[in-house]
C-alpha positions in Angstrom: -28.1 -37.1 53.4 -25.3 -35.8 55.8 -23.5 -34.2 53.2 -26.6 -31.9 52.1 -27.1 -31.3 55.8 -23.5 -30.2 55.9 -23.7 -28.0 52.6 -26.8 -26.1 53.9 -24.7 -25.5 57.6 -22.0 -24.2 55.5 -24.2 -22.1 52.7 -25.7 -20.3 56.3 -22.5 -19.9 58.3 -21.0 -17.8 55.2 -24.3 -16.1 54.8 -24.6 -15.1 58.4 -20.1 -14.0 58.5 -21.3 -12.1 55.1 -23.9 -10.2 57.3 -21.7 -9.7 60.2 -18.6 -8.2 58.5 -20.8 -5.9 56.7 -22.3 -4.6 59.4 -18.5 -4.3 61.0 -17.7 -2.5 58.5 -20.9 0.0 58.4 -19.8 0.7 62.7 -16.4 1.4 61.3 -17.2 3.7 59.0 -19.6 5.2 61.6 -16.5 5.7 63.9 -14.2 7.2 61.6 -16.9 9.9 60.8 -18.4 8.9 57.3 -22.3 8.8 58.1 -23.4 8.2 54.8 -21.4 5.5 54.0 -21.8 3.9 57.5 -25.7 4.0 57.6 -25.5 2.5 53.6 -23.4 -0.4 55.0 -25.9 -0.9 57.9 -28.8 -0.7 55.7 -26.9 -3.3 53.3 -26.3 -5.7 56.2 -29.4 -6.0 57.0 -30.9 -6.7 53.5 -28.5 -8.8 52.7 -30.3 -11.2 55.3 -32.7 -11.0 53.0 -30.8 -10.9 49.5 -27.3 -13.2 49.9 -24.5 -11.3 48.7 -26.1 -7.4 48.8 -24.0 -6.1 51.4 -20.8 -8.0 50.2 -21.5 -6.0 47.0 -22.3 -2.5 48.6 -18.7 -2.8 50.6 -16.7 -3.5 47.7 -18.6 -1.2 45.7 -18.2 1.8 48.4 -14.0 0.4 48.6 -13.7 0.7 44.5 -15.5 4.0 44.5 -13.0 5.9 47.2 -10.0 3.8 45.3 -10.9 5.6 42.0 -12.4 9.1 43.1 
């Protein structure tokens, strides 16, 4: 019983840093001047409340986009 208890603490401290970073990153963008891609990080962090993993996948989306253009 502990264990699942512990697994579920886990699964919503990663979901909650996964939340947090994105929206570091959209306030970082912000402040280096890129709007856009500042409010698209916002917007993801605060789905990906909502949807685990959506604003993990909008930053390294946004990263592999300016890599290759």
């Amino acid at each position: 019983m502990a264990s699942t208890r512990a697994h579920a603490d886990r699964t919503e401290l990663l979901k909650n840093a996964g939340v947090v970073t994105t929206a570091i990153d959209g306030v970082m963008e912000l402040s280096k001047g890129h709007r856009k891609s500042g409010l698209l990080l916002l917007g993801a962090a605060a789905l990906s409340s909502r949807i685990p993993g959506l604003g993990t996948a909008a930053s390294v989306l946004l990263r592999a986009y300016r890599r290759l253009r």
